[in-house]
N, CA, C and O atoms as CSV, one atom per row, in Angstrom:
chain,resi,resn,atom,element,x,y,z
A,1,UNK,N,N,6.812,-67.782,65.656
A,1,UNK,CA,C,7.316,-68.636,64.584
A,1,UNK,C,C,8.665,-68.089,64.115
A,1,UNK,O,O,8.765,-66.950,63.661
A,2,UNK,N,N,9.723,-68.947,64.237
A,2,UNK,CA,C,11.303,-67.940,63.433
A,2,UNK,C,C,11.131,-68.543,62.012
A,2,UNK,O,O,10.281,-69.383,61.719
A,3,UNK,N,N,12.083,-67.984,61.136
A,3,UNK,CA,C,12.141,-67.870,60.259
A,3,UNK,C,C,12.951,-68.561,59.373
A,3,UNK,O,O,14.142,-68.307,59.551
A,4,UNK,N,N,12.726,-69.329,58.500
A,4,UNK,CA,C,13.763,-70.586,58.232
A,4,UNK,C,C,14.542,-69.972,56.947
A,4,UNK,O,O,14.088,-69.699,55.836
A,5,UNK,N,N,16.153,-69.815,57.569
A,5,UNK,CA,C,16.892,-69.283,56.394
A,5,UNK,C,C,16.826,-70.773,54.934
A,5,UNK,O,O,16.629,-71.988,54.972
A,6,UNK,N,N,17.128,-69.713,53.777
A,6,UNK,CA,C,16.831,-70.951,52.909
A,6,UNK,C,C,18.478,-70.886,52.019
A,6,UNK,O,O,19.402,-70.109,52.259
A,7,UNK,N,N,18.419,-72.039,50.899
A,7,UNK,CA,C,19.863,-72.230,51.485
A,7,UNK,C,C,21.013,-71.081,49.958
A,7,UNK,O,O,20.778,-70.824,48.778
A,8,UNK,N,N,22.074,-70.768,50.815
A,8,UNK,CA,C,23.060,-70.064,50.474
A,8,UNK,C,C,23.604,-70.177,48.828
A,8,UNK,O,O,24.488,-70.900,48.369
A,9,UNK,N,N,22.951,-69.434,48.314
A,9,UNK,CA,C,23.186,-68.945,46.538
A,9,UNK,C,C,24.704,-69.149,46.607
A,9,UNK,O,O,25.013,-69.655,45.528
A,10,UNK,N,N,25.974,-68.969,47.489
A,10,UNK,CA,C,27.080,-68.694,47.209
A,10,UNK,C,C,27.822,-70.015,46.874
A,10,UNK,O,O,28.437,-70.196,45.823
A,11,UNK,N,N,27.679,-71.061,48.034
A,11,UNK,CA,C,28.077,-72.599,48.565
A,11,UNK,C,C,27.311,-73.783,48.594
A,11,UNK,O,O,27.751,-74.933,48.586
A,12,UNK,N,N,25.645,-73.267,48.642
A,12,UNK,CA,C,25.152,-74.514,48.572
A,12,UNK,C,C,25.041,-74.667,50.219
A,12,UNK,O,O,24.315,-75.659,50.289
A,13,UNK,N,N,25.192,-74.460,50.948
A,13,UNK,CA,C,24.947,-74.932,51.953
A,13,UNK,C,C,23.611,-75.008,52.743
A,13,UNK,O,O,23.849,-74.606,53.882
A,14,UNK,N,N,22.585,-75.281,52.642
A,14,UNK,CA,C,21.386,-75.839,52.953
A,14,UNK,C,C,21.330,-75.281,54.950
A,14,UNK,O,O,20.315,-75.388,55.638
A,15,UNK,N,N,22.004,-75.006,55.204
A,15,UNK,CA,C,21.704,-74.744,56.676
A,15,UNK,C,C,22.363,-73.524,57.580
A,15,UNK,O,O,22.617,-73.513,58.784
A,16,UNK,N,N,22.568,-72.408,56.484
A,16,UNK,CA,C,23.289,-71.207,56.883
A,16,UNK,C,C,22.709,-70.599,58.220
A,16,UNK,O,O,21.550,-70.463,58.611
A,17,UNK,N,N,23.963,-70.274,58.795
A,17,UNK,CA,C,23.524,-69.396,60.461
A,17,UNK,C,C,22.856,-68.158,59.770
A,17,UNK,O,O,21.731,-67.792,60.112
A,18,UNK,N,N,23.342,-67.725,59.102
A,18,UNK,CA,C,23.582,-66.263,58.713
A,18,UNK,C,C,23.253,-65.767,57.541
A,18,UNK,O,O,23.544,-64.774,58.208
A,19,UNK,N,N,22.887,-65.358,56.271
A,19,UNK,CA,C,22.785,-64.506,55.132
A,19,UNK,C,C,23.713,-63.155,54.734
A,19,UNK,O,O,23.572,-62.434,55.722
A,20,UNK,N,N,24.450,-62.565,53.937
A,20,UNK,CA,C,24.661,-61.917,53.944
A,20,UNK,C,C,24.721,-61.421,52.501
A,20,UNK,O,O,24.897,-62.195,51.561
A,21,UNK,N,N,24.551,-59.946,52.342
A,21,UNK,CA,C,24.734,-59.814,50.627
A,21,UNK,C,C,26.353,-59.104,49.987
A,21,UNK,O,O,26.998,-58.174,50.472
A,22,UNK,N,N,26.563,-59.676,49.145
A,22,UNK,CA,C,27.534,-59.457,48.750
A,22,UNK,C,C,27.748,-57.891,48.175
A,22,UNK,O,O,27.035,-57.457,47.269
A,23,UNK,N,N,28.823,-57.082,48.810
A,23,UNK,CA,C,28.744,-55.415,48.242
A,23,UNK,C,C,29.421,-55.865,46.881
A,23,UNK,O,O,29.154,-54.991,46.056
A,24,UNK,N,N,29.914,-56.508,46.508
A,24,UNK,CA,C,30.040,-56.246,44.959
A,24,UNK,C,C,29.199,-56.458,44.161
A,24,UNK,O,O,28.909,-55.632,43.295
A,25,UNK,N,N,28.574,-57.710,44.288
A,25,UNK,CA,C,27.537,-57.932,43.423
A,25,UNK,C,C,26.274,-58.228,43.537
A,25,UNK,O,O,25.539,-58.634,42.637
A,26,UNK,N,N,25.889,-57.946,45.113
A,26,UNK,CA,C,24.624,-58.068,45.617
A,26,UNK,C,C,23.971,-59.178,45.884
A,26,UNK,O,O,22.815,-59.094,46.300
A,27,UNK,N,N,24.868,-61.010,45.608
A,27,UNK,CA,C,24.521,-61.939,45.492
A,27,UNK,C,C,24.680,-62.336,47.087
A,27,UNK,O,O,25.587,-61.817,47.738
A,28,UNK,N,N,23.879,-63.157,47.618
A,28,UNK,CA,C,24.001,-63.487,48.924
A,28,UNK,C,C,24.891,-64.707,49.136
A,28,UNK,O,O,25.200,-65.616,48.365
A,29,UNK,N,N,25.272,-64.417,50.632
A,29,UNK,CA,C,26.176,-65.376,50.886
A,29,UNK,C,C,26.407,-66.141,52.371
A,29,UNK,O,O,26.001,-65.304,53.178
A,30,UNK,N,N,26.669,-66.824,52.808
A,30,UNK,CA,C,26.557,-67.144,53.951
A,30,UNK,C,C,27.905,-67.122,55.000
A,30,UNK,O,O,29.045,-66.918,54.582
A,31,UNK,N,N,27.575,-67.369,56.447
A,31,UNK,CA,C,28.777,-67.440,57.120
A,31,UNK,C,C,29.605,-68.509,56.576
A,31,UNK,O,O,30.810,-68.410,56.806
A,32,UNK,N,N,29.303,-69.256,56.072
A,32,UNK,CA,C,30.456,-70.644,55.774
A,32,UNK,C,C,31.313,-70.254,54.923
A,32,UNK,O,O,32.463,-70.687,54.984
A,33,UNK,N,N,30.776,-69.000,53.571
A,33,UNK,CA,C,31.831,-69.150,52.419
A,33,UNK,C,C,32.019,-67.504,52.492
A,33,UNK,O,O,32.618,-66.852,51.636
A,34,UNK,N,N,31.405,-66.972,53.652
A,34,UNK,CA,C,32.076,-65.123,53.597
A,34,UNK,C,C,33.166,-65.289,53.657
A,34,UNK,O,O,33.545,-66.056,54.542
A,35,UNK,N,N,34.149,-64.690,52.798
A,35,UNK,CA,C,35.575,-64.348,53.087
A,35,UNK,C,C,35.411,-62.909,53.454
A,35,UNK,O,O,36.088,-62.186,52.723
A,36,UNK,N,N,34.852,-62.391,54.186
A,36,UNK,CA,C,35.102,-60.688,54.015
A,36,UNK,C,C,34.404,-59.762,52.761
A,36,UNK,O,O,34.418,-60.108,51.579
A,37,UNK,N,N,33.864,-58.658,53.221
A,37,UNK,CA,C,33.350,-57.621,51.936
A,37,UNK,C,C,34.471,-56.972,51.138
A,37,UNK,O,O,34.411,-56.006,50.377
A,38,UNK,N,N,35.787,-57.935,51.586
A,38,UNK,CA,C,36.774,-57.047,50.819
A,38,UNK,C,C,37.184,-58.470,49.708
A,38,UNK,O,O,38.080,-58.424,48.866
A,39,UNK,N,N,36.435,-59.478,49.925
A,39,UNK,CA,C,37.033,-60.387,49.051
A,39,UNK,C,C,35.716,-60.726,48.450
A,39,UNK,O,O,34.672,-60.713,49.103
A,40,UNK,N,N,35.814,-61.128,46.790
A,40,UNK,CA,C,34.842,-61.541,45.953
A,40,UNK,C,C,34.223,-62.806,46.112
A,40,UNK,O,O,34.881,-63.846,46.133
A,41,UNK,N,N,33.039,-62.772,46.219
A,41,UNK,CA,C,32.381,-63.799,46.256
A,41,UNK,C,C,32.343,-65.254,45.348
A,41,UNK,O,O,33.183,-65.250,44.449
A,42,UNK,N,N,31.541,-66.449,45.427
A,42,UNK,CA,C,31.737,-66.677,44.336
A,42,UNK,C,C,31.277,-66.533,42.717
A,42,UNK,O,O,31.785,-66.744,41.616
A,43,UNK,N,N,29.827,-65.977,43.337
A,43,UNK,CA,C,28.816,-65.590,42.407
A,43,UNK,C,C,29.882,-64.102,41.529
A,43,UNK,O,O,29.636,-63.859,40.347
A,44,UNK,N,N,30.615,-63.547,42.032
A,44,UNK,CA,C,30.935,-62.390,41.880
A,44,UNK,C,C,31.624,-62.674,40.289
A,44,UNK,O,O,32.141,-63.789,40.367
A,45,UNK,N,N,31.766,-62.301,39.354
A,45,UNK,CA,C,32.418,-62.210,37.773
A,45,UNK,C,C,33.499,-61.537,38.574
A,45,UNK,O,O,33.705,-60.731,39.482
A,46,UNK,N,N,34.488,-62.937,37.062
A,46,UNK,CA,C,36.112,-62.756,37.084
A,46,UNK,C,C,36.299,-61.809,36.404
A,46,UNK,O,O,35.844,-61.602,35.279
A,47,UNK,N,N,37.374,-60.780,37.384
A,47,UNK,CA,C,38.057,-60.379,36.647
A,47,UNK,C,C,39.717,-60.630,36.199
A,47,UNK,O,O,40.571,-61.255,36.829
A,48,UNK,N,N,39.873,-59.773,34.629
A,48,UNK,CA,C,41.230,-60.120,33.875
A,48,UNK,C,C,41.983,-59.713,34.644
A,48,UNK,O,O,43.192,-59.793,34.426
């Protein structure tokens, strides 16, 4: 049986390849809206 990803806290996207957690703020995210662990997510708080 695989395992049905469920959908992406970051974008909304309902059908992510992938999961990933965000090193800043631990919020998950998917291949569609990863920009990189060097760029903030969207879940991630603005900073001034």
């Amino acid at each position: 049986m695989t395992e049905q990803l469920k959908e992406c806290n970051g974008c909304g996207n309902e059908a992510p390849d992938e999961l990933y957690e965000c090193p800043h703020c631990g919020a998950e995210k998917c291949n569609m809206c990863d920009m990189g662990d060097n760029v903030a997510c969207n879940n991630c708080p603005e900073e001034d």
